[in-house]
Each structure stands twice: as structure tokens, then as C-alpha cells.
C-alpha positions in Angstrom: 54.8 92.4 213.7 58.5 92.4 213.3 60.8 89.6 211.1 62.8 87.5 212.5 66.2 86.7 210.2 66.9 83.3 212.2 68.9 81.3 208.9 71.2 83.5 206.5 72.9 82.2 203.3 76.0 84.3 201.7 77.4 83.3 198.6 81.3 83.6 198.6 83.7 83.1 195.6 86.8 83.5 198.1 88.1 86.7 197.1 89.0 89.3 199.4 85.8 91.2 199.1 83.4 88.1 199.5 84.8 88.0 202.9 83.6 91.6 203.5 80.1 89.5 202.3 81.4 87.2 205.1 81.4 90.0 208.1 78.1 91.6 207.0 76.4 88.7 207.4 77.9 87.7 210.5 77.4 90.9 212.3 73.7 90.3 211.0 74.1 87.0 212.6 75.2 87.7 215.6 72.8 90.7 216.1 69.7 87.8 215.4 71.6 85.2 216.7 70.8 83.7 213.0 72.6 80.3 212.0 74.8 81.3 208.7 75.1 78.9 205.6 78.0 79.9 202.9 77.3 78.8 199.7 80.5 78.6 197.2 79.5 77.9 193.6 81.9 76.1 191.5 80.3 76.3 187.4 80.4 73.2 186.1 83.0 72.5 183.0 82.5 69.8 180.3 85.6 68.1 180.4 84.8 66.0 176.9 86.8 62.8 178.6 89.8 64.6 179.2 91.7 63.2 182.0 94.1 66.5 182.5 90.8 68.2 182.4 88.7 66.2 184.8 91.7 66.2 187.3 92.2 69.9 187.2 88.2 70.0 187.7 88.5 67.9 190.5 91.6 70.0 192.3 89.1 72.6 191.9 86.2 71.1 193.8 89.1 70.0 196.5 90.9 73.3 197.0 87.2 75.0 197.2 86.0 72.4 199.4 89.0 73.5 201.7 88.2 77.2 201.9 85.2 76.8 202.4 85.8 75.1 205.4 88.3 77.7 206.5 85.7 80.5 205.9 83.0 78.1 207.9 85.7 78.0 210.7 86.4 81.9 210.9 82.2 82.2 211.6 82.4 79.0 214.1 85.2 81.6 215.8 82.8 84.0 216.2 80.2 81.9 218.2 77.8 81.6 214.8 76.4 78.5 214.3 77.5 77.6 210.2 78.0 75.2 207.6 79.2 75.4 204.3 77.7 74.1 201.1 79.2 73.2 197.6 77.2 72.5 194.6 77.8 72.9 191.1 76.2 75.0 188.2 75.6 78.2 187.6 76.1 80.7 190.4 72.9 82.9 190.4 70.2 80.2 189.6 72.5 77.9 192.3 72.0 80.5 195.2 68.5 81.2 194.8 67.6 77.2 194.8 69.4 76.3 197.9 68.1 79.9 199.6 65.0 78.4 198.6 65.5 74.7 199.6 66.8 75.7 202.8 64.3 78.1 203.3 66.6 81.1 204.1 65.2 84.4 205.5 68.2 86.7 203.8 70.6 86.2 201.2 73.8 88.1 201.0 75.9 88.8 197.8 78.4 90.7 196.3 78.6 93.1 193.6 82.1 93.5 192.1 81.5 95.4 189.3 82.5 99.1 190.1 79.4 101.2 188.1 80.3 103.8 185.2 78.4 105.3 183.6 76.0 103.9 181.0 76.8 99.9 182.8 73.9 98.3 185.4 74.1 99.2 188.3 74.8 95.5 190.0 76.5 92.5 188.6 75.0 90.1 186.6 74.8 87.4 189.4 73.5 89.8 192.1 71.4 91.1 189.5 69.9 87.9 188.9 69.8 86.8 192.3 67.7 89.7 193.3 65.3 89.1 190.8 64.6 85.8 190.8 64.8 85.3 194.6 61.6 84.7 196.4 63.7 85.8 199.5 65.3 89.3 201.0 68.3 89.9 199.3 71.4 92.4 200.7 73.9 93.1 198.1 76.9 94.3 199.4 78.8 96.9 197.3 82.3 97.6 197.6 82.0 101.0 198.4 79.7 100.2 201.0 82.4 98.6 203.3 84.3 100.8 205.5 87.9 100.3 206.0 89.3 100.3 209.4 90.6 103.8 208.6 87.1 105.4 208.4 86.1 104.0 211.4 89.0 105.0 213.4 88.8 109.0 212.0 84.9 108.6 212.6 85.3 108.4 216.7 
């Protein structure tokens, strides 16, 4: 019997390596013809009343909102079918309950965190993501990413 991977959420925090999340898991997409949701995280802040505070919170959720439609966009280019989703709290336990509410066959994340010696191996969100997921999870490590480069001097 083989799995079908027909819904795929990645978790992006907009930086230039969570779009390298972005084309894994539309290549994985597009080989499973798989509908893609990006998931962007904002942690919530306790603002104590502060109006300065509580607008700058809410620029945040705005300018967020706005790549994430951009990013949303660049997959819709591709031919994948994708939405976006923006919820608040904290990243790891936020990506595993909406890969669980939306019942997600893979989950994609990132792991910054270039490894030395005595440090975990993975970040602490893809760390936590992996274990606490009920679903397959694909971390994507920066050294795992070929640049154009490589592939040009591999053919």
C-alpha cells in the first residue's frame, strides 16, 4: 500500500530560508498534486494597555498578513492549489494544532540553527514540532538546499 501526501502545511517566518521551506514543499506538491497551506506564526505579546504597543502589534499582524499573501501567490503561480493561515501563539504548539485540525498528511519546517558541536541537532521549534506531531514531519536544513551553483556544476 503506498501514502498518498494530498494536503501539506509549511510553517514560514518569511526569511530567506523559509522560502527554501517554500520550494520543497511545492516541488512535493506538485509531484502529488498535494493542495499546500502556509502557516505564519505571529507570538502573541501582552501589550499591558499600551496604545504604541497594541498598534505596533497590530502593524505586525498587517505586514504579516501581507506576505503571507505574497508567498500564497508565488505557489498559486506555480499551479498549486494554497492558502495561507495566521494565527497567534506560540509557533511549535501553533503548527502542530492546525496540522492536526486540518488534518495534514506532512508538515514542513525549518531548522536555522547551524549545529556545533555539543548544541541539538534541530531548533527548538522543529524539535518540538517533530515530537509532538501526530503527523510526518520534513525538516529542512540549510545545508540541505542546493544553490543554483551545485546544480549547474552537477550536469
Amino acid at each position: 500500500m503506498s501514502q498518498e501526501l494530498l494536503k501539506i502545511l509549511y510553517a514560514t517566518d518569511f526569511s530567506s530560508f523559509s522560502q527554501k521551506v517554500r520550494d520543497w514543499a511545492a516541488s512535493i506538491a506538485m509531484k502529488w498534486n498535494a493542495a499546500v497551506t502556509a502557516l505564519h506564526v505571529v507570538e502573541e505579546v501582552k501589550t499591558d494597555g499600551d496604545p504604541e504597543l497594541e498598534k505596533w502589534f497590530l502593524r505586525l499582524q498587517e505586514e504579516s498578513a501581507g506576505k503571507l499573501d505574497a508567498e500564497v501567490q508565488e505557489l498559486r503561480d506555480r499551479g498549486i492549489e494554497a492558502r495561507g493561515m495566521l494565527v497567534m501563539g506560540s509557533p511549535w504548539a501553533e503548527i502542530v494544532r492546525t496540522a492536526s485540525a486540518l488534518d495534514v498528511d506532512l508538515i514542513l519546517v525549518g531548522s536555522h540553527s547551524p549545529r556545533t558541536e555539543g548544541q541539538p541537532v534541530l531548533g527548538s521549534t522543529s524539535h518540538k514540532v517533530a515530537i509532538a506531531s501526530a503527523q510526518s514531519v520534513l525538516i529542512v536544513r540549510p545545508n540541505s538546499v542546493r544553490q543554483e551553483s551545485d546544480h549547474e556544476t552537477a550536469e
